[in-house]
C-alpha positions in Angstrom: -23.1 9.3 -10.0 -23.2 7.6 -13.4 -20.6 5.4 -13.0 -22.1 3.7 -10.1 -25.2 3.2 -11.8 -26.0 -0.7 -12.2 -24.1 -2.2 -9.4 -25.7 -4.3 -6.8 -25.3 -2.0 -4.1 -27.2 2.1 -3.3 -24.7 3.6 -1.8 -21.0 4.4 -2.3 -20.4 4.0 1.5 -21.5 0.1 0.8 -18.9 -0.2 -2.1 -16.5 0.8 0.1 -17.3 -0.8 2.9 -17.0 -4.2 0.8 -13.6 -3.0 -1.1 -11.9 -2.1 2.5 -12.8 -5.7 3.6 -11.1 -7.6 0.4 -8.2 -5.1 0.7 -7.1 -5.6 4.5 -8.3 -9.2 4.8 -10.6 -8.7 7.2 -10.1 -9.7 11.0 -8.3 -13.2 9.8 -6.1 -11.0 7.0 -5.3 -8.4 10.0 -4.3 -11.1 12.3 -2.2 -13.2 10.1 -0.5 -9.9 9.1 0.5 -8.8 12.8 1.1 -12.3 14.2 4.6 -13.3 12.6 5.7 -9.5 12.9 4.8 -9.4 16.9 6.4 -13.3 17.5 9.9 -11.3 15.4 9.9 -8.2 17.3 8.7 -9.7 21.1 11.8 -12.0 20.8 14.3 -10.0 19.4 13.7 -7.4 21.5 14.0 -9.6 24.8 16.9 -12.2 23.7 18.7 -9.8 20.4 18.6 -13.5 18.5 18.2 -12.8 15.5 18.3 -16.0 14.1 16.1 -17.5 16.8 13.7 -15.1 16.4 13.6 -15.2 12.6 13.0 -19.0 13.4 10.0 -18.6 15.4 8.2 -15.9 13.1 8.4 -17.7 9.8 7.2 -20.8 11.2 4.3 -18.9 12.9 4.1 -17.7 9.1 4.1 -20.6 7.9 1.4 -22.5 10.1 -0.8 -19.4 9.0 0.0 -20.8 5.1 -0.2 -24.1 5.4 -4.0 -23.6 6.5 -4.4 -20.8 4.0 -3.5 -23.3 1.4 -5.9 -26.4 2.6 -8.9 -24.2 2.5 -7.8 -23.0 -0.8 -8.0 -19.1 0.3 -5.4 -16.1 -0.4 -2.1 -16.1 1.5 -1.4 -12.8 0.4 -1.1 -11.2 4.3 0.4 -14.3 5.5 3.5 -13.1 2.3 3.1 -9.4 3.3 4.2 -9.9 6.8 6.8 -12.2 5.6 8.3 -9.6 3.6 7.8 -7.2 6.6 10.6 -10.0 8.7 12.8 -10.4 5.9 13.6 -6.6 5.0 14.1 -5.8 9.0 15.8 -9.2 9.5 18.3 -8.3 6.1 18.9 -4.7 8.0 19.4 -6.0 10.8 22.3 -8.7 9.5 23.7 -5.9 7.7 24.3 -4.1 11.3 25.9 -7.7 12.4 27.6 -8.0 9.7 29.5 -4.2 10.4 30.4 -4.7 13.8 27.2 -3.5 15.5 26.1 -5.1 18.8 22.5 -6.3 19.7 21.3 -3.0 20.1 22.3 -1.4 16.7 21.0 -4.8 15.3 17.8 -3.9 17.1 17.7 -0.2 15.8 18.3 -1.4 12.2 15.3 -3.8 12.3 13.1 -1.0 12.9 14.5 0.9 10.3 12.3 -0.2 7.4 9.1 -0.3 9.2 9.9 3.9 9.7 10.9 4.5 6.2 7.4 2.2 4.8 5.0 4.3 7.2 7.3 8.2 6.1 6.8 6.8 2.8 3.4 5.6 2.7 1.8 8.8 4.6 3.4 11.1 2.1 2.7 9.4 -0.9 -1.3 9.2 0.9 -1.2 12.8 2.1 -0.1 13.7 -1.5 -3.0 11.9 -3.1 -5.8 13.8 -0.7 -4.3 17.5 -1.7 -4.7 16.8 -5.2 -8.0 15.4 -4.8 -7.3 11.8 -6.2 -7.7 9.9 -2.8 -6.8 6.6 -2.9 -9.9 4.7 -1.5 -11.7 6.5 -4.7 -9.8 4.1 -6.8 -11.5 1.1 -4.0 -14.7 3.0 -6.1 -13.7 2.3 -9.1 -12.4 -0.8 -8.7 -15.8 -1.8 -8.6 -17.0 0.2 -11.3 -14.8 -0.9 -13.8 -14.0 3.1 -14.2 -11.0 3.9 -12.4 -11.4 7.9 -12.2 -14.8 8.2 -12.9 -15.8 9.1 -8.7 -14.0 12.1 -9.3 -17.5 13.6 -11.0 -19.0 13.4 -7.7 -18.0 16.1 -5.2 -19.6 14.2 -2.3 -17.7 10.8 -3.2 -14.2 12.6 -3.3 -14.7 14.2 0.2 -16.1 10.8 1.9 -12.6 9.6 -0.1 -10.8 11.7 1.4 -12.0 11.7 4.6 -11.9 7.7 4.8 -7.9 8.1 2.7 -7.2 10.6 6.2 -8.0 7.7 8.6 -6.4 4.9 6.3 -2.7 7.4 6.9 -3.4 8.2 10.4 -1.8 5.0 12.0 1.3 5.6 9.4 1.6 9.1 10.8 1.3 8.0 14.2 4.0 5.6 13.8 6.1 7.9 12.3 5.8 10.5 14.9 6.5 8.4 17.8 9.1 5.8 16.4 11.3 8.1 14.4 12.3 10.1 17.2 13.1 7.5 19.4 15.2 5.7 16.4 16.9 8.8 16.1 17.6 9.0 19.9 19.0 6.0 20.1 21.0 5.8 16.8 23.0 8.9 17.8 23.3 8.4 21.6 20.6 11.1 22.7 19.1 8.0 24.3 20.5 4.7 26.2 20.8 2.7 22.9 19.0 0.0 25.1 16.2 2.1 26.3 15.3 3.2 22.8 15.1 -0.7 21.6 13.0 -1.3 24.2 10.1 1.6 23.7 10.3 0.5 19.9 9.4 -2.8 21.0 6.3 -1.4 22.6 5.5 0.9 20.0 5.8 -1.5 17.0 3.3 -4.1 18.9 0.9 -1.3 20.1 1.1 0.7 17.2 0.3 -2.2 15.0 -2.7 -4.2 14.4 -4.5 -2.0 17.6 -4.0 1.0 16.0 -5.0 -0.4 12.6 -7.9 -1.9 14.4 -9.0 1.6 15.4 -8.8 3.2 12.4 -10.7 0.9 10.7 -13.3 1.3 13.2 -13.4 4.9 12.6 -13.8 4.1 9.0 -16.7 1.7 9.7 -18.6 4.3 11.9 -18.3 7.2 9.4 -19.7 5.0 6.5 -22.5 4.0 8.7 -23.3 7.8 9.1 -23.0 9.0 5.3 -25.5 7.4 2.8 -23.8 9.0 -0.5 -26.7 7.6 -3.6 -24.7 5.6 -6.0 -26.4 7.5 -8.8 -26.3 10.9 -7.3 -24.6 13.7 -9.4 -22.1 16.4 -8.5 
């Protein structure tokens, strides 16, 4: 694969290997991602304080900065799971604000987090039928030529395959939480039942779920050794 050719590393499974590590943070950028998010949606769903538990998550968040900022690293997934609070919290004062108790509160804080992961799996599904995956792009974000793995049949299928597992957790999510939403917004379901198994879902569905996928991904680059240099 001519692109590759001069990099530091052999294989293409090593360049992505390295570009999934600086684009999910790692353990640490996992963790500081998940923590505010779980503190928000444990509390809400067990006191419906939304205030209280907005409270309690941004000053987890911003523990997580402060020491992001002494030793002079990114914040970035400290921000991303502060966005994450705001948008749900901001849904869920808009039900407030209309008259909707601590349940539909509840529901509308979930809200977003659906829409994100519907949104996100189509736009990645999409990218894998048309054969531009996205983790190709982690490729040539090394290679300072952004659509030059697409030369290389092998490199677009280990793309793909690695873009499939990236989705999966989004799909997942999707598929359990949805229904359940939808259940509960238009009383299928005890309003109060439904918060509650979103509750669960969110926290288990999270960072374990993201854990596991990414351990899928690190065992099926540790299979494939794709040359950097090979041709199509």
């Amino acid at each position: 694969m001519e692109q590759l050719t001069g990099t530091s590393v052999g294989t293409v499974e090593e360049v992505v290997r390295g570009q999934l590590a600086t684009a999910l943070g790692g353990r640490r950028g996992m963790l500081e991602a998940a923590v505010p998010t779980a503190a928000f949606t444990l509390l809400f769903v067990t006191t419906h304080h939304l205030r209280t538990s907005l409270a309690i998550a941004i000053a987890c968040a911003a523990v997580l900065l402060v020491v992001r900022i002494v030793q002079r690293s990114t914040p970035q997934f400290v921000l991303n799971s502060l966005v994450g609070i705001g948008i749900g919290g901001l849904f869920a004062y808009r039900a407030a604000r209309g008259g909707g108790d601590a349940n539909d509160q509840a529901l509308a804080y979930f809200l977003p987090g659906i829409l994100y992961n519907a949104a996100y799996s189509v736009v990645m599904v999409l990218t894998i039928v048309v054969r531009w995956p996205v983790v190709g792009f982690m490729v040539g974000g090394v290679t300072g030529d952004p659509t030059g793995w697409r030369q290389d049949r092998a490199v677009v299928r280990l793309c793909s395959r690695l873009t499939w597992l990236l989705v999966l957790p989004c799909v997942v999510r999707v598929a359990v939480q949805a229904p359940v939403y939808l259940a509960g917004r238009n009383g299928w379901w005890d309003e109060s039942s439904a918060v509650a198994t979103l509750g669960v879902a969110k926290l288990a569905m999270g960072w374990p779920l993201q854990v596991a996928a990414l351990a899928a991904m690190v065992w099926l680059l540790s299979r494939n050794k794709t040359p950097a240099d090979s041709q199509a």
